[in-house]
C-alpha positions in Angstrom: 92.7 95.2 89.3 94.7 96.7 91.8 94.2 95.6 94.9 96.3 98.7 97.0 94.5 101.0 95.8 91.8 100.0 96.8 92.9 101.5 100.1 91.2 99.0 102.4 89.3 101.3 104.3 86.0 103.2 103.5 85.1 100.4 100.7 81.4 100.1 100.5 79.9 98.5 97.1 77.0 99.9 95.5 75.7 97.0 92.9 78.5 96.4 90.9 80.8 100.2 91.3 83.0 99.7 93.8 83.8 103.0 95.9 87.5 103.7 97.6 88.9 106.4 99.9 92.1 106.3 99.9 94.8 107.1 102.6 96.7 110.1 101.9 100.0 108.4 102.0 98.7 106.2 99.6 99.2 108.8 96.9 102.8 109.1 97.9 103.9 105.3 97.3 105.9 104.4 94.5 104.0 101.2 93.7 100.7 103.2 93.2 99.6 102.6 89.7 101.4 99.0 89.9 98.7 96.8 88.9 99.1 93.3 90.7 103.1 93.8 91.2 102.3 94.1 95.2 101.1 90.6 95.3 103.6 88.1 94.0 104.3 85.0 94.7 107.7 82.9 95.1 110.5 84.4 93.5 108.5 87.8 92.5 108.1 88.8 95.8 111.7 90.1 95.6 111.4 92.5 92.7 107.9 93.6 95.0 110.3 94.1 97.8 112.8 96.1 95.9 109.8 98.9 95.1 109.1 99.5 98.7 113.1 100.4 99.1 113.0 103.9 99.6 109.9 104.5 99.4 108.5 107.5 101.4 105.9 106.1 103.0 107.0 103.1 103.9 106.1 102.6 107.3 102.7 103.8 106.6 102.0 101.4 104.3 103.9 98.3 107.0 101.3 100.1 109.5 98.6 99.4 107.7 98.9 95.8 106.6 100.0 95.1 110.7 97.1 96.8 111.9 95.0 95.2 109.7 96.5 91.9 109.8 96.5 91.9 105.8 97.1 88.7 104.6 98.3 88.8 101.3 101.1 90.6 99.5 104.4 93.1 100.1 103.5 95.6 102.3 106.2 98.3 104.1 108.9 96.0 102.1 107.5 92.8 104.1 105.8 89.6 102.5 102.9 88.2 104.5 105.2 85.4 105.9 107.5 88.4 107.6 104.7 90.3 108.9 103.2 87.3 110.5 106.7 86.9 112.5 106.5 90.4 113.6 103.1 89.9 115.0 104.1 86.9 116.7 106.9 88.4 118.2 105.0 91.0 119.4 101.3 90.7 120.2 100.9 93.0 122.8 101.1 95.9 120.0 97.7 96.8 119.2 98.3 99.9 117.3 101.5 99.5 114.9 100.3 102.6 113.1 101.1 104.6 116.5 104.1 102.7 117.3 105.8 103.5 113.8 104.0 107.1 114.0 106.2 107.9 117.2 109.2 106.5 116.0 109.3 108.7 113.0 108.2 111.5 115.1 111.3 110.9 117.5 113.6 109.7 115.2 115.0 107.1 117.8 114.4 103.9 119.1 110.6 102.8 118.5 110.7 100.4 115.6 113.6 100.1 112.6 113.3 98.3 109.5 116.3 97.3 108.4 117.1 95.4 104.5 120.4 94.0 103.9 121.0 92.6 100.5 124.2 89.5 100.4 125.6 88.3 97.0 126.0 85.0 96.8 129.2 83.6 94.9 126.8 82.0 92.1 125.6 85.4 91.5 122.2 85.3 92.7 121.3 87.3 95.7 118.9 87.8 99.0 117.7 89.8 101.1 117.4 89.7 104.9 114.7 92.1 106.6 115.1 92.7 110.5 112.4 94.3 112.5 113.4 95.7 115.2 110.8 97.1 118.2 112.1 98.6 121.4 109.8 98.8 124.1 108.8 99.9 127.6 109.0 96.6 129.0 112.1 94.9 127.1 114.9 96.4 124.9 114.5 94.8 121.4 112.9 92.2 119.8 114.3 91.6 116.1 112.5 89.3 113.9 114.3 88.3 110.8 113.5 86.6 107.7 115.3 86.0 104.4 113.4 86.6 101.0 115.6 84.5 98.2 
């Protein structure tokens, strides 16, 4: 069962039917149709990773699992552990949706999402993933975290 698409939002269950509405941007994600790819664990969370790069609704899909602190699984390109760092580093955001939402809209500043993939000399690689929110109040605050 796929958890995604579910949609988190309008779930209500009727015995045992489940019913879904799902986002808009939901349709647009390349992982739709991914069974439980979304929700790895150790090393799998970087082939998860890799099918939120480039997706085109990227920052919808970070919005939501921010805004509602989902606990569980790659979201916008970031595992659980990164998004808890980003909400850490930045509790006084209580709408991420909105925050992402304007930066799109102004193409500037507002919040970047940057992944950087290194090669080590053993062949194997990581990826580093740096959030980056500019505010009112300071400049920047950039979280990192690696993903081996």
């Amino acid at each position: 069962m796929n958890l995604f698409m579910k949609g988190f939002t309008g779930v209500a269950k009727e015995g045992a039917v489940m019913i879904a509405t799902l986002e808009d941007w939901q349709l647009l994600a390349k992982c739709r149709g991914l069974n439980d790819a979304l929700f790895p664990e150790g090393k799998d969370q970087k082939r998860a990773k890799a099918i939120c790069s480039g997706c085109p609704v990227r920052m919808e899909c970070l919005a939501e699992a921010l805004d509602n602190r989902i606990e569980w699984g790659v979201w916008g390109g970031m595992t659980e552990r990164e998004r808890r760092q980003v909400l850490r580093a930045r509790p006084d955001i209580k709408s991420w949706s909105k925050v992402l939402q304007a930066a799109v809209d102004a193409q500037q500043g507002g919040v970047r999402v940057i992944d950087r993939r290194f090669d080590r000399p053993d062949g194997s690689s990581y990826i580093e993933t740096h959030v980056a929110v500019i505010g009112e109040e300071s400049e920047s605050t950039s979280v990192k975290s690696i993903t081996e």
